[in-house]
C-alpha positions as CSV (number, residue, x, y, z in Angstrom):
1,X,-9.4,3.5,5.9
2,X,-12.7,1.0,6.2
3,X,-12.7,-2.1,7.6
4,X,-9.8,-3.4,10.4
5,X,-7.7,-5.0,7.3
6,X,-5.5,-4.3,4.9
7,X,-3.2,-5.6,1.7
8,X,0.1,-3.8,0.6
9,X,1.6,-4.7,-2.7
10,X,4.6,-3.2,-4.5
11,X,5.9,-3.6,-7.6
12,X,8.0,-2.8,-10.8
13,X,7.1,-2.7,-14.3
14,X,9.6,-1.9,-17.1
15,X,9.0,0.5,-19.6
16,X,7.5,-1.8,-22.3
17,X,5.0,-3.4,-20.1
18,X,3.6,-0.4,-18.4
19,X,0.8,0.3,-20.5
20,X,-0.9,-3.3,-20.4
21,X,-0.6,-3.3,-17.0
22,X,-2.4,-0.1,-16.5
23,X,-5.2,-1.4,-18.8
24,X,-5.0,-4.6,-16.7
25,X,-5.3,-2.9,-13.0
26,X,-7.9,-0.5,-14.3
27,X,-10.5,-2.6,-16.1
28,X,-10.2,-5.7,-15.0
29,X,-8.1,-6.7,-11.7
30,X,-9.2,-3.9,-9.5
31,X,-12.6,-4.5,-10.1
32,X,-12.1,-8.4,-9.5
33,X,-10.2,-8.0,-6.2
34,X,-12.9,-5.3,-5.1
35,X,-15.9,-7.8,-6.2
36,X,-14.2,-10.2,-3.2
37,X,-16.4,-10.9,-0.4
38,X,-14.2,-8.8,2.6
39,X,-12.5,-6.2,0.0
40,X,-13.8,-2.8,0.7
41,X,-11.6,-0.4,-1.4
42,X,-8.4,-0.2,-3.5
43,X,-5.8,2.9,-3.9
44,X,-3.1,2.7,-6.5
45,X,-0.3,5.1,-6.4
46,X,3.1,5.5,-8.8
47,X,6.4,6.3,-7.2
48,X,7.7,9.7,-8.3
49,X,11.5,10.5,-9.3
50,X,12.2,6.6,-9.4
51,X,14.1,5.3,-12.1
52,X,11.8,2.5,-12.0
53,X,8.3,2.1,-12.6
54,X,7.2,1.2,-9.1
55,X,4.1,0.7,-8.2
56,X,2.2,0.5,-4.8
57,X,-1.4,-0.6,-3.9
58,X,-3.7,-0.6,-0.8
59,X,-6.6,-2.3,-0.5
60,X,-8.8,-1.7,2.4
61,X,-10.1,-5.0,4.2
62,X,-13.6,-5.5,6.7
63,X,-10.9,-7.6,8.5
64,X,-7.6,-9.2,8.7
65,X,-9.2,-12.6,8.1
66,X,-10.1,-11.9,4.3
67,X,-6.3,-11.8,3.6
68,X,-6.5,-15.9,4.1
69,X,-10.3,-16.0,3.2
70,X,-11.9,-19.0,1.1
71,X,-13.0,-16.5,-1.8
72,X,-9.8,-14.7,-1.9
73,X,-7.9,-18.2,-2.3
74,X,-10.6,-19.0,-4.9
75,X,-9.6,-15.9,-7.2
76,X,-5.4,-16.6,-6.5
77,X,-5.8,-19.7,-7.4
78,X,-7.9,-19.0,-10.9
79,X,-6.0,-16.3,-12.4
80,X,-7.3,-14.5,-15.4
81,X,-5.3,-15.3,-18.3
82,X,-4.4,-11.4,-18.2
83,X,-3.6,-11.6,-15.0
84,X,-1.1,-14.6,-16.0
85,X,0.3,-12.6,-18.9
86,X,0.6,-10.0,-16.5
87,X,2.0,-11.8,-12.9
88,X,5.7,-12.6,-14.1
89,X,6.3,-9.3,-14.9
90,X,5.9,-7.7,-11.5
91,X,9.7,-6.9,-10.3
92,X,10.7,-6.2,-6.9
93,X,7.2,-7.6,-5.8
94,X,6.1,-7.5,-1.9
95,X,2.9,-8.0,-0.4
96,X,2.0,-8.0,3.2
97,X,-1.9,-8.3,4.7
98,X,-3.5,-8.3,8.3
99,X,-4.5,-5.7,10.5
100,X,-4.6,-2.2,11.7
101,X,-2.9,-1.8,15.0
102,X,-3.2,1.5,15.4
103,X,-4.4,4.7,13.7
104,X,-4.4,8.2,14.9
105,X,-6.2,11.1,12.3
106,X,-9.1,11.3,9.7
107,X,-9.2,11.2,5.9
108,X,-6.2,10.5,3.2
109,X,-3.6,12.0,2.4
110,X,-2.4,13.7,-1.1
111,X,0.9,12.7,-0.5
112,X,1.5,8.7,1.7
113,X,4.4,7.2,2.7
114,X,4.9,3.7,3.7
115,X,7.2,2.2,5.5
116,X,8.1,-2.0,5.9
117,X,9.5,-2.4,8.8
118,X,11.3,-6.0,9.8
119,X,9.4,-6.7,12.9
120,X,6.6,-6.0,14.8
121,X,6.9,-2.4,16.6
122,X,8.4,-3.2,20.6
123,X,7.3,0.6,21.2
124,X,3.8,1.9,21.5
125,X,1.9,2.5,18.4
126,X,-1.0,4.3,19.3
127,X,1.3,7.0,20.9
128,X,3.5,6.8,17.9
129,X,1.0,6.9,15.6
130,X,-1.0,9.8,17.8
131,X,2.3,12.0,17.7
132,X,2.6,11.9,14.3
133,X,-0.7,12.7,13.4
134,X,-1.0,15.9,15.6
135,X,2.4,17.2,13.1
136,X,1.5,20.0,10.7
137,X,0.0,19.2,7.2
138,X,-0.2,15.5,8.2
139,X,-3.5,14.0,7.6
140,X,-3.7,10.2,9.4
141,X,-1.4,7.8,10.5
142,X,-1.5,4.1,11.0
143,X,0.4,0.7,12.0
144,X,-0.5,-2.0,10.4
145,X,1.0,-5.7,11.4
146,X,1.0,-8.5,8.7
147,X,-0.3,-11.6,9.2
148,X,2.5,-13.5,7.9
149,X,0.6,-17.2,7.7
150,X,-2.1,-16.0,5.7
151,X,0.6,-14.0,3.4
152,X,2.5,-16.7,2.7
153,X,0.0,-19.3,2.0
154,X,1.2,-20.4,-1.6
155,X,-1.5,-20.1,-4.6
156,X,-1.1,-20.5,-8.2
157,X,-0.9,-16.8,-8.8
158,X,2.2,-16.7,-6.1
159,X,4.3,-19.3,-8.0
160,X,3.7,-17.4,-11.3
161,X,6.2,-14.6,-9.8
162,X,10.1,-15.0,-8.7
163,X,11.4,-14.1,-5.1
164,X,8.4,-12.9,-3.8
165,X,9.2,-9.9,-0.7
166,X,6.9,-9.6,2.7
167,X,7.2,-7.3,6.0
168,X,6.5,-7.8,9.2
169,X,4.7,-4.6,9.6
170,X,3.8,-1.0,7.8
171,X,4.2,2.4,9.3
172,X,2.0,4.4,7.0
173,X,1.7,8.5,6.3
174,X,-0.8,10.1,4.8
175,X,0.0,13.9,4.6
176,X,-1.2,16.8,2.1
177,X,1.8,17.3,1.0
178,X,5.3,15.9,0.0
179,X,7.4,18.1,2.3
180,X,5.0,17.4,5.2
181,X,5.0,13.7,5.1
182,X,9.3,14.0,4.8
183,X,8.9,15.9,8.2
184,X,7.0,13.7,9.5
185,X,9.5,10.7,8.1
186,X,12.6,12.6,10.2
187,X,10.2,13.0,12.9
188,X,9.9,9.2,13.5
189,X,13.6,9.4,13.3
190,X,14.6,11.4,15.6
191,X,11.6,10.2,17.9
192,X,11.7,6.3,18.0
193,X,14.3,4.3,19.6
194,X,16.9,3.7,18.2
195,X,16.7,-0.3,17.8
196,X,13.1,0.7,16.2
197,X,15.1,1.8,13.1
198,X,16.8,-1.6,12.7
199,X,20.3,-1.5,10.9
200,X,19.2,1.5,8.7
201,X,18.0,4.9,8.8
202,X,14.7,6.6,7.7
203,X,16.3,8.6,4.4
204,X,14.4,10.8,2.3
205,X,12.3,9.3,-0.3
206,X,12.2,9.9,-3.7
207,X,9.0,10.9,-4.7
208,X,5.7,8.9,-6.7
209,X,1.9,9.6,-8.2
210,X,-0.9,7.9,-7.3
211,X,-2.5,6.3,-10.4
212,X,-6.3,5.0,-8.9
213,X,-7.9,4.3,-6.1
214,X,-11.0,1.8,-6.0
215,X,-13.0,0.3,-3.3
216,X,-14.0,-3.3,-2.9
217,X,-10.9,-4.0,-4.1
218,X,-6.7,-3.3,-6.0
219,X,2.4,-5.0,-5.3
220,X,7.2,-5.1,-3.5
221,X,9.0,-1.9,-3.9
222,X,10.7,0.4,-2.0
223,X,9.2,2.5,0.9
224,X,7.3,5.9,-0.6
225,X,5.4,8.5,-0.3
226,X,1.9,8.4,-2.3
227,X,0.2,11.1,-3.4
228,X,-3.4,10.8,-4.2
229,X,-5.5,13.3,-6.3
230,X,-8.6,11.0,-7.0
231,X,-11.6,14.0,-5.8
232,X,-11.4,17.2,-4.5
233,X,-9.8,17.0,-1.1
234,X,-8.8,13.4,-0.5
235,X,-5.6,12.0,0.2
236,X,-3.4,9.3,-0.4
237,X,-0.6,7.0,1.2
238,X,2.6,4.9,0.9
239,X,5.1,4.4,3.2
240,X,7.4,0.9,3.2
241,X,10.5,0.0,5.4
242,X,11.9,-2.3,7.4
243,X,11.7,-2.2,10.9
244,X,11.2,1.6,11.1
245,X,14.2,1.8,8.7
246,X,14.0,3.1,5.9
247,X,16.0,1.8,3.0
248,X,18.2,3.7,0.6
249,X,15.6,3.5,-2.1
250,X,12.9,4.5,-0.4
251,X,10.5,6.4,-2.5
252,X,7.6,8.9,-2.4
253,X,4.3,7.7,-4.0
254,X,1.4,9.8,-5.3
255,X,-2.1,9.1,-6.7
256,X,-2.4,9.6,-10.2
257,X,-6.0,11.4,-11.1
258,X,-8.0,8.6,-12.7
259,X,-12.1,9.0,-13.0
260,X,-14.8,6.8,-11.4
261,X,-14.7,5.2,-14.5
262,X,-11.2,4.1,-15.0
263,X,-11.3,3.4,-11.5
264,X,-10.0,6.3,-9.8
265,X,-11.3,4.2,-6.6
266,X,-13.8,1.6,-6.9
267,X,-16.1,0.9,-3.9
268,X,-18.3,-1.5,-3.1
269,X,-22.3,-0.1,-3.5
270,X,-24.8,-0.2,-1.5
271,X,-26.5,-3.1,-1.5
272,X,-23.9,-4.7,-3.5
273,X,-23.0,-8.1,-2.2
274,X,-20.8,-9.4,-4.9
């Protein structure tokens, strides 16, 4: 990942609404949120076997700051009037920003999975985070811890959606391939101590496919696993759950293929201040 921040979003979309919100994401929002002073790169990845639509995207941040930023409040509290067509439609949304803790391993992953936990980690991250990344077929690993203030701050784009969902932190998997990054999952398990799991257990997700990736720039749902196909070799991730617990529902994301010009990932170019 660039930059020391981050912003996770999940989200559901029934049936009916799925194909305006993929016209949405693709040629307008993305490329708004990656425009943002601070926004280095977006990945958007659909859960796979879900009964839902679920939806999860990472944007890359220079720093945990940008999450509460002047011109990130600017563009949450102006939304487009797709993007207020599109905002009460999100189910199941969470959304959690702030900073890398720790990271352990190169690249992205095909094949992510991210997991909310409820509180900050008590154990060590960097030695979590350092095991899991030396595991077979497992590409990087990372803890990232949400700035809760600057999540919550209410805009008008918040109060367009109902019963908005947030985490504490993320334990995030990037791996190349859905039965590594499940290893890795019942790794943590069996690894971690036992109050680290919080009143659940890490389950098996089911599985998701990453629909773009974009850089300057890219909503809640249940952990996953994100597989990412956006150029030859590179990787996605998704992992959510709570307190290294992973809920029932828990699902496996991958990356969709999407071109550079449907926004497969969108980054920022050089020179390119805007």
């Amino acid at each position: 990942m660039q930059g020391t921040g981050y912003l996770a979003i999940w989200s559901d979309l029934s049936p009916q609404d799925e194909t305006d919100w993929a016209h949405w994401i693709t040629r307008e929002h993305a490329a708004e949120r990656v425009g943002i002073n601070g926004f280095l790169a977006c990945r958007i990845f659909r859960a796979l076997g879900a009964a839902a639509n679920r939806y999860f995207i990472l944007y890359e941040l220079g720093d945990e700051n940008v999450v509460g930023g002047p011109d990130y409040l600017a563009r949450l509290n102006a939304p487009t009037p797709w993007s207020q067509r599109i905002m009460p439609k999100l189910g199941n949304f969470a959304r959690g920003g702030g900073r890398i803790a720790a990271s352990a391993g190169t690249g992205q992953g095909g094949i992510v999975a991210p997991l909310r936990l409820d509180a900050a980690p008590s154990w060590d991250a960097a030695a979590v985070a350092s095991e899991l990344a030396r595991l077979d077929r497992i590409i990087a690993v990372r803890v990232l811890l949400t700035d809760i203030a600057k999540t919550s701050i209410k805009t008008n784009e918040k109060g367009m959606r109902s019963n908005d969902g947030s985490f504490a932190a993320l334990l995030l998997i990037e791996g190349l391939d859905e039965a590594a990054v499940r290893n890795a999952l019942h790794h943590a398990r069996a690894t971690l101590p036992v109050d680290a799991h919080g009143a659940g257990q890490i389950d098996d997700p089911p599985a998701a496919d990453h629909v773009a990736d974009q850089s300057p720039g890219g909503s809640r749902g249940d952990d996953g696993i994100r597989k990412q196909s956006g150029g030859e070799g590179r990787m996605g991730t998704r992992t959510d759950d709570a307190t290294l617990r992973v809920t029932p529902g828990m699902l496996v994301f991958a990356c969709r293929h999407c071109d550079r010009t449907s926004l497969a990932r969108l980054e920022r170019s050089e020179g390119d201040s805007s």
